[in-house]
N, C-alpha and C positions, 0 to 999 in steps of 0.2 A: 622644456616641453617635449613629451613623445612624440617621436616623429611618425608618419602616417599607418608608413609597414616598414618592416625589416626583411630582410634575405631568412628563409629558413625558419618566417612565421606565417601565418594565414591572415589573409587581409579580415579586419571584423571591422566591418563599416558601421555598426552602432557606436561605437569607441568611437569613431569618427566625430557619431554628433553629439556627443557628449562633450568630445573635446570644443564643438563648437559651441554651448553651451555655458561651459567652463570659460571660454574667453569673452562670452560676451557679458556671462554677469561682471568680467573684472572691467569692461569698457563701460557699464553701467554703471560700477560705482565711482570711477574716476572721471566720469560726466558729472559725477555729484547729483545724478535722481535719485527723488527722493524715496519713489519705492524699493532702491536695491540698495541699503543702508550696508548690507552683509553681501555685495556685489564682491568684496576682495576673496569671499568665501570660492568665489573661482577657481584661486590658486591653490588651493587646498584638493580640491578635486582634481588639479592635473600634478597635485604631487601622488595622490593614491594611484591613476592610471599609470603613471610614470614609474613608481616602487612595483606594479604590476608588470608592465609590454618588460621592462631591463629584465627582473629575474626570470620573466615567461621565455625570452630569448637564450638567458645564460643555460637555464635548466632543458633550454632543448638541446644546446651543443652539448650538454654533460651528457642527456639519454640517447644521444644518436653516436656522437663518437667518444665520449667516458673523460670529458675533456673541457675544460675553458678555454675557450681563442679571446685570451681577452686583449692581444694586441690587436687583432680581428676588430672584435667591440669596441676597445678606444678609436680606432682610424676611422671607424664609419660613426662613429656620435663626432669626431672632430669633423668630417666632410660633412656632416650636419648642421651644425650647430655653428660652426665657426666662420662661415665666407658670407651668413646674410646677417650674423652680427657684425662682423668689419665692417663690410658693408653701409650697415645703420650706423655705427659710430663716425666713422669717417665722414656721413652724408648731417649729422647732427652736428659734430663738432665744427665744418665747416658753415651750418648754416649759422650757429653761435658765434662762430671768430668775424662772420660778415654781417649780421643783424642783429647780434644781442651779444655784445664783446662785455655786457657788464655780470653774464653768466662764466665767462670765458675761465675765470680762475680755478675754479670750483670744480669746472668741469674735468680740469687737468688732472686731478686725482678721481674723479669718478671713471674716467677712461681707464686708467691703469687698470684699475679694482675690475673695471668690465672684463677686458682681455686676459687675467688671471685668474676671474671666477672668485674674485673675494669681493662680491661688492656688498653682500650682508654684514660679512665682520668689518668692512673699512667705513660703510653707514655706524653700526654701533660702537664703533672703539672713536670715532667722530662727536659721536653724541646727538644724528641727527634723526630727529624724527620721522617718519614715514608718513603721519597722521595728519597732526596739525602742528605748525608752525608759524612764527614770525615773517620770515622772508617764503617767496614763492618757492614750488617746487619744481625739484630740477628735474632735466627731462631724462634722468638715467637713475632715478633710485629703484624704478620697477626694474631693473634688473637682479637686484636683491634675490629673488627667487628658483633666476638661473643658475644663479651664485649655488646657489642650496643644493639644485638637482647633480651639478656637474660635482660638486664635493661628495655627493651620493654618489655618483658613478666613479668613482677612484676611487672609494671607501669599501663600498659595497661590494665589488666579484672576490674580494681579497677575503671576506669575513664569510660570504655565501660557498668558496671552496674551501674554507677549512672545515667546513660544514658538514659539507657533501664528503668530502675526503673522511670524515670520522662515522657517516653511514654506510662509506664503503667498506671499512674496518671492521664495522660490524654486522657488513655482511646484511645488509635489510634489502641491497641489489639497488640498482642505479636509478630506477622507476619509482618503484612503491614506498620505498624507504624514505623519499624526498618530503613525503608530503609530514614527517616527524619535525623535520624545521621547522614547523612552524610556530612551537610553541617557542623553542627561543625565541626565534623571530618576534613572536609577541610581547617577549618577558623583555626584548630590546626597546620595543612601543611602548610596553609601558612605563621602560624606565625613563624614554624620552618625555612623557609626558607628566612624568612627576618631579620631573626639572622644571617644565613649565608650570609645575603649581607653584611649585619651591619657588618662583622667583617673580612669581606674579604677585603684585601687589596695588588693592584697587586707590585710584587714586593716581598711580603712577602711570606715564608713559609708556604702552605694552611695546615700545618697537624692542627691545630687546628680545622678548620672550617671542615676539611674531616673527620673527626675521633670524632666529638663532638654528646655525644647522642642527645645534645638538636640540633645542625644545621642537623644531618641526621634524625631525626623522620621524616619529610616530607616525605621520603620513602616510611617507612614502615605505617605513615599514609593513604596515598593514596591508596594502598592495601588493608586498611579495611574501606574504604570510598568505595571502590569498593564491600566487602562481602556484605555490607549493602546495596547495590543497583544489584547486582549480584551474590546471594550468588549461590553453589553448588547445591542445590535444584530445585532453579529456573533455573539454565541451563540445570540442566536435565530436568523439565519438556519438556520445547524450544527445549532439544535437541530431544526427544523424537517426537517430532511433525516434527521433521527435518526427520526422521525414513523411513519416508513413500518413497516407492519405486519412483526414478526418474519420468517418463513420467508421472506417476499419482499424483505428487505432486503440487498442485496447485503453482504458481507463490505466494502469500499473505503468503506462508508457506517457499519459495525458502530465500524469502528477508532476513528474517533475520538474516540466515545462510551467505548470500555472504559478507552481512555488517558487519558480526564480520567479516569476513575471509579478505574482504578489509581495514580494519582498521586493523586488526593483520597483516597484510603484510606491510601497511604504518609503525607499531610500528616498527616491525622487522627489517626494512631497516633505520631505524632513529636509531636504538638500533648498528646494525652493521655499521652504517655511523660514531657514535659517537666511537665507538671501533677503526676503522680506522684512524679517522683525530681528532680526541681532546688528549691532554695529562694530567696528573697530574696538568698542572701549567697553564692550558688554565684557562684561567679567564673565557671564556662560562659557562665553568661547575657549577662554583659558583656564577653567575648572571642568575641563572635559567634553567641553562643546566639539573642539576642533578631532577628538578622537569620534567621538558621535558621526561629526560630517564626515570621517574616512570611511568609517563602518557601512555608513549610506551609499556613501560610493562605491562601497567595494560590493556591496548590494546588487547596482546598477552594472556595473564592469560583469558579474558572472550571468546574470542574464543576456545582456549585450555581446557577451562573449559567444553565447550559447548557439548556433542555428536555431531555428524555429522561432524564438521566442519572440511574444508582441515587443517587447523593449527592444530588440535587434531592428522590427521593423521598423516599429516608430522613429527609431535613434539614427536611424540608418537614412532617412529620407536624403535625398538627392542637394536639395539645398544645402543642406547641416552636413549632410556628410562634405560639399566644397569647400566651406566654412572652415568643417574641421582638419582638411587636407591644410590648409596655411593656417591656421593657429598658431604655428608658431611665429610668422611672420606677420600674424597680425596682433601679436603678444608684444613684440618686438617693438615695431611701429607705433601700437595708439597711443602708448604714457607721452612721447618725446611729441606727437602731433597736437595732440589735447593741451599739453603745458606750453606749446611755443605758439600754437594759436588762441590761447583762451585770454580777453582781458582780466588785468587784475580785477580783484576782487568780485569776479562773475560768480552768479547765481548758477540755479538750473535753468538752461535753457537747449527747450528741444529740439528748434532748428538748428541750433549750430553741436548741437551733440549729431546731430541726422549727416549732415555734412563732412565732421570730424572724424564720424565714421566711416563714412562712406570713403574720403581721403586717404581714412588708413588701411581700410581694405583694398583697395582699388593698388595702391602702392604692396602690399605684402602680396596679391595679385603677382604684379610684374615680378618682383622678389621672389614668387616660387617659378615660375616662367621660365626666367632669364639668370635666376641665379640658385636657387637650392634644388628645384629637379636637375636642372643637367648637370651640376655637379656631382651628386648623390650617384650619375649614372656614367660618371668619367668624363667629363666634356674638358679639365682641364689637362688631364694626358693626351686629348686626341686635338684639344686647340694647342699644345705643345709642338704636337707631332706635325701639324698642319704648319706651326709658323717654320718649323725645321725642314721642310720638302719645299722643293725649289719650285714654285709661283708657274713661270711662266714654259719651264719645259713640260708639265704635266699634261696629260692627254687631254683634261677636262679642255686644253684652249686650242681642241682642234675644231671646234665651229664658232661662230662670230656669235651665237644666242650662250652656248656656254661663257664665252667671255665675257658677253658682259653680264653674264648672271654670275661671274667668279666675280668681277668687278666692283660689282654692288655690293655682294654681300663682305668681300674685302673693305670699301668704304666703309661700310654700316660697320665695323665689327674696329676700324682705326678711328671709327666718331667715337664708338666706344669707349673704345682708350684712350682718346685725348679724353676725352668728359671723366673719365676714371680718374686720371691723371692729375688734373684741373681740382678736383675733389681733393683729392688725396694732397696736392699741394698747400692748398688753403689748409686742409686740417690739420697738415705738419707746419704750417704757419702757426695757427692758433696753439697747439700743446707744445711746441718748443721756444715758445716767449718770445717767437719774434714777430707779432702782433700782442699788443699789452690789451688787458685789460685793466677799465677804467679804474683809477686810482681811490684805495681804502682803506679802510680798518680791514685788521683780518678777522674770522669769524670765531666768535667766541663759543664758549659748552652748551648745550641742548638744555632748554629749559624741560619739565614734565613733560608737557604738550607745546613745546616749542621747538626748534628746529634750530636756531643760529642767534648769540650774542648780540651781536651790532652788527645787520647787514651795513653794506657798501652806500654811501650818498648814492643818492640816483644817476645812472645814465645821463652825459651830458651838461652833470656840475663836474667832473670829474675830479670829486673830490674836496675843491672849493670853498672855504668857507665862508659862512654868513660877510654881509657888508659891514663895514665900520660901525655905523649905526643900530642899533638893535630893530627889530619890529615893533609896533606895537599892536595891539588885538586887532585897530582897523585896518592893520597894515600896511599903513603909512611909515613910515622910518619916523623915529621921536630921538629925544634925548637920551642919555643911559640912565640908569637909576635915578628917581628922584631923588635927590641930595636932602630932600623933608622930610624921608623914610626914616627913621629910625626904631631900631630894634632895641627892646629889654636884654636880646640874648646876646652877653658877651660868648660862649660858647655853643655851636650846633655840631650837630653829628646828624649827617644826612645820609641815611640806610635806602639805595636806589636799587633796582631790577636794570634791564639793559635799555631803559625809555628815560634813565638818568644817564648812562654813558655816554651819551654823544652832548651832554653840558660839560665834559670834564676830556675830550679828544681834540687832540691839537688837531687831528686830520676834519674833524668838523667843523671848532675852531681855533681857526689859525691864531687870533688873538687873543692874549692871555685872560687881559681885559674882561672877553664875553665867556668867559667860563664860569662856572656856578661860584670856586670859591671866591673868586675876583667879585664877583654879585655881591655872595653875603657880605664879603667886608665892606664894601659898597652902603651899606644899611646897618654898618657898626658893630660885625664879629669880628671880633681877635681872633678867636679860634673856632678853627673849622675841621672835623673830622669828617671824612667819606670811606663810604665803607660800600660799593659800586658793582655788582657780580650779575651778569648777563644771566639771565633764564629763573631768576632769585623769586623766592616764594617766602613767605613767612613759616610756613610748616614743613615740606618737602624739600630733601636733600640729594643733590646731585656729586655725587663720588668729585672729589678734589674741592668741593665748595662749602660753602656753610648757608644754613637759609638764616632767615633774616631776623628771626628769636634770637638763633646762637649769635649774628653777627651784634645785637645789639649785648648780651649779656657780657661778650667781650670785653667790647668798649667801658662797658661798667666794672668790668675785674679789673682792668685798666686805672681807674681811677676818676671816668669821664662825668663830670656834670654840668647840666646844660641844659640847652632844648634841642628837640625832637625832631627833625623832619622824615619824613616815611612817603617813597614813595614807592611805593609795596601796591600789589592789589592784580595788576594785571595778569598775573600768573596764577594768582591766589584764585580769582574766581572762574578761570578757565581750567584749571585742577575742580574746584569743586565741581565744575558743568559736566568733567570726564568721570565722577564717581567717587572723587577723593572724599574718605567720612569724615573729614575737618571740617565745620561749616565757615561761613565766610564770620559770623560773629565770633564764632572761639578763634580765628587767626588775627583777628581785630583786640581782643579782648588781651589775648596773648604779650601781645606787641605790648599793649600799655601798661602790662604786669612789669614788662622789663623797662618801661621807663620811671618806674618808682615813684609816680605821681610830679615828675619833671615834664613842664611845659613838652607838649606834642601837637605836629602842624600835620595831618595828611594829606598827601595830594590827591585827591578822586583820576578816575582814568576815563581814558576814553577812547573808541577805535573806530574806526568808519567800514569795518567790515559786517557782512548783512548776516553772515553763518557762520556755523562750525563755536569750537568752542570761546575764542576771541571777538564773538559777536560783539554788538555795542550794547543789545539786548541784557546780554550777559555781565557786561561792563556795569551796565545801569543796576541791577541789582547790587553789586558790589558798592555800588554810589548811597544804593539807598542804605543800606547796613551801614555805613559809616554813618551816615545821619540820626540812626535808630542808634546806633550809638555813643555820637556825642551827647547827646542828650544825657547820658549817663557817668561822663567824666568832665567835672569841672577843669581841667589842666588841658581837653581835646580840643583844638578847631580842626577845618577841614579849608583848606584852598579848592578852588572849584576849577581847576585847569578845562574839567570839560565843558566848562561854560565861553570857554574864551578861544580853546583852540580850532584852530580853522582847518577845511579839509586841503587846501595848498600847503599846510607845512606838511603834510605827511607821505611820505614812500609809497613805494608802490605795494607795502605790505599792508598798509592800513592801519599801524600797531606806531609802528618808530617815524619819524620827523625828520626832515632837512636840514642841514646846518642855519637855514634862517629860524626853522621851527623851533631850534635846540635853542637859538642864541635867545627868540622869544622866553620859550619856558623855563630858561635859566634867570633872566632877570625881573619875569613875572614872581618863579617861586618866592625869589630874594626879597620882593616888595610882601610878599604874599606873608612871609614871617614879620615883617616890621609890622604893618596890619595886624595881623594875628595876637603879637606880644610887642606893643609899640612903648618905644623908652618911654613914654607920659601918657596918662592916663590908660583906657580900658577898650579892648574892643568889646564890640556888642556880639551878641549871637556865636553860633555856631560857626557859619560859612564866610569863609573870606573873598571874595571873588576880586 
């Protein structure tokens, strides 16, 4: 995030409210309302302001003394940037090692990635989604973005003075010659964004493409394609010629004022259009939408820039300009407040977005106050200097009203630091493992539009698994498989997503007994193949995985015959919800081509989340496709899990199940084939339930 002003630039308080603008659509869309679907488009406009105020800065130390200070530059983006993110980490990780110790693991490598500025490449080389997921989100992926700016800022002076250095060469002079950068500059933009065509692909999970420094430089390039053709300087002079009192103002001086102000109001209404009607997984965005939204912005930034201009005033209002003074700390603060207070599987709701908001304002408040203005202006050299001068000889304690006003503010200033301290203790508690969090599976690959493998058993089984007894649907504890079950198939090959994983994890269950293939032989297989891959799609392939066509064609090169179980689906129809052009029938269809007309059982799914692409809404269509298409294969039936499953076996994600849930739907499914293809006579119908 830009910070408000710099040393050796001119304050433009329209920037201000734009920048306030820009944070608030991204707290809009991580409230999940529903009119700011394109509320992340935020971040997009403080990467163009930000490609803007850095080169607008560099290029004035180059015109005034022929030079870069870019130790200068880094030491004040570090006294920015760096004391109200610790800060926030310290005060997040401690509040997770003391109230939510079952985020605690996780968090351990998002901290690192925070404090190095890689937390977009350590999210994508992870696998995890930013969008939509499995397990909830954590309260440090929006850092992702700072990650992006601060690799801009150690990238960028080093490429912008070779730059500058090759227009002094040739002599075009320190000023005028600058503004020729630009077309590089933009031949860089567009190569950054033809990375992001190249590897956009609809269907798939955009977090790569949205969170990559090299597909968003575009950005914040365009931003400093615009200092170099628009810097700060040059608007003020413009603006300054705007000055002149209305009626006397000639018409040749009016123009150039109403032409930024009409192109800032086209950007602005393209900027709030794209807030309104694009979302995360709109494919515009990444075939040139997001170079569109820079454009727009950079639209608004040169009249904002300008004096005079109605966009300066408007943008500039008192409010928005406050707003935009803590932007960054209140960039900082909303993600980790919104995710650690929001219940699972929460809707939109406007009072506690009102509140959540106001919490993290009111907090990024204090944060500029008491921690990023006075440091910004030396408060730790001079609280250095203060603890190093000796207390009680100083003049200040030559009246009794001085002392105890040294007194007090000495107290206030040691509460301080013990509360610092206290803080800082807990969260070197938490990240150095000497508080555990609760016991798991570790997280597996990134499904399309999912985020983690096999989250963790919930908080408080710590790990546990199911009781001796299995459940049964009314959830009473019963016998284990009925011993009456019997099954046709001496062979199964069961092809699961990560909602089969925890039937087949000793950490779920403990007994060998209650795990799936213990089940099938339970109901007469001799042999049992699993073939089990967390985030698993029938069509869509995640780098080190196979989706679940290739896993089944495998088995068959293999030599495998037998019957079919598939429990496929739940990824499949939340790929199709995100744009994937596979429909859910040809992934259906798919599947049974590779089981060669051998017996196949699917399991329908089911989720008790109310939105997003893992709805149950959405689930429910995939339910119905399968039915519309057993109809059409005599070898199909369908197990009806979502007729039986209850919302107490399920996580807190709404998707994956408890170890009693698993131990359930493992020895349901297992009855569910003997039903389906039972050693003596015929089932009836379609659906086995």
């Amino acid at each position: 995030m830009p910070e408000p002003v710099r040393s050796g630039q001119r304050y433009m308080p329209g920037l201000d409210g734009l920048r306030a603008l820009a944070v608030l659509a991204v707290i809009a869309f991580h409230e999940q309302l529903g009119w700011a679907p394109g509320g992340l488009l935020g971040v997009g406009v403080f990467f163009t302001l930000s490609g803007y105020l850095i080169t607008d800065l560099l290029l004035g130390q180059w015109s005034t003394s022929g030079r870069l200070k870019l130790a200068d530059f880094w030491a004040r983006r570090a006294r920015r940037l760096l004391p109200a993110l610790f800060v926030m980490l310290a005060v997040i990780t401690a509040w997770v090692t003391l109230a939510d110790r079952a985020r605690l693991a996780g968090l351990r490598g998002a901290v690192a990635a925070a404090v190095t500025y890689c937390s977009n490449w350590y999210l994508i080389i992870q696998g995890q989604s930013y969008f939509a997921r499995f397990a909830p989100p954590a309260p440090l992926d929006h850092l992702w973005s700072l990650a992006v700016e601060e690799q801009f800022y150690l990238a960028w002076p080093w490429l912008l003075l070779a730059g500058l250095l090759v227009v002094r060469k040739m002599r075009r002079g320190r000023a005028g010659g600058v503004a020729w950068l630009a077309l590089p500059t933009l031949l860089l933009a567009a190569a950054s964004a033809a990375v992001m065509l190249a590897l956009y692909h609809p269907g798939l999970d955009p977090t790569r493409v949205y969170e990559g420094t090299d597909t968003r430089a575009a950005g914040l390039l365009i931003g400093a394609a615009l200092a170099m053709v628009w810097s700060s300087r040059r608007a003020a002079r413009i603006g300054s010629d705007l000055s002149v009192a209305g009626p006397t103002r000639p018409r040749s001086r009016r123009a150039p004022r109403i032409a930024l102000d009409v192109a800032s109001a086209a950007g602005m209404a393209g900027i709030l259009l794209m807030i309104w009607r694009t979302g995360e997984y709109s494919a515009f965005l990444y075939r040139g939408g997001l170079v569109v939204l820079s454009f727009a912005t950079a639209a608004v930034i040169a009249a904002a820039a300008t004096p005079g201009t109605i966009t300066g005033r408007v943008l500039g209002w008192t409010p928005m300009r406050w707003l935009g003074v803590r932007s960054y700390g209140i960039y900082l603060w909303h993600y980790p407040v919104i995710v650690l207070t929001t219940p699972v599987n929460a809707t939109e709701n406007l009072t506690r977005a009102a509140w959540q908001t106001a919490v993290t304002i009111t907090v990024s408040a204090l944060s500029w106050q008491y921690i990023e203005s006075p440091i910004r202006r030396g408060a730790l050299g001079r609280l250095w200097k203060q603890l190093r001068s000796a207390g009680l000889s100083s003049p200040d304690w030559r009246t009794r009203t001085t002392r105890q006003a040294t007194l007090a503010a000495r107290g206030t200033a040691l509460g301080a630091v013990a509360g610092g301290a206290a803080v800082l203790l807990v969260a070197c508690a938490g990240l150095t493992g000497a508080v555990q969090a609760p016991a798991g599976p570790s997280d597996g690959g990134s499904s399309l539009a999912a985020g983690s493998s096999l989250p963790s058993p919930p908080a408080g089984r710590s790990g546990a698994a199911a009781p001796a007894a299995s459940v049964a649907p009314s959830g009473k504890h019963s016998p284990a498989t009925d011993s009456s079950l019997r099954t046709s198939c001496h062979a199964v090959a069961h092809i699961g997503d990560s909602t089969s994983e925890g039937m087949v994890s000793a950490t779920y269950l403990a007994k060998p007994a209650q795990r799936l293939t213990a089940q099938y032989r339970d109901v007469g297989v001799k042999t049992v193949e699993t073939d089990i891959s967390g985030a698993r799609s029938v069509v869509e392939t995640l780098p080190g995985q196979t989706n679940g066509y290739q896993a089944a064609q495998t088995l068959t090169a293999h030599g495998f015959k037998g019957c079919w179980v598939l429990a496929l689906g739940t990824n499949d129809t939340a790929d199709v919800a995100i744009g994937s052009p596979s429909t859910r029938m040809q992934r259906i269809q798919q599947m049974m081509s590779a089981a060669h007309g051998q017996p196949v059982l699917w399991v329908n799914v089911i989720s008790i989340l109310n939105s997003g692409a893992y709805s149950e809404a959405n689930m429910q269509l995939w339910n119905q496709t399968l039915q519309q298409a057993c109809s059409k294969y005599k070898n199909m039936r369908i197990f009806n899990w979502a007729s039986i499953a209850q919302p107490s076996w399920f996580i807190n994600d709404g998707i994956h199940y408890t170890p009693s849930g698993y131990a359930t739907r493992a020895q349901q499914i297992a009855e569910a084939l003997a039903r389906a293809f039972p050693a003596k006579g015929r089932s009836s119908g379609c659906t086995v339930s």
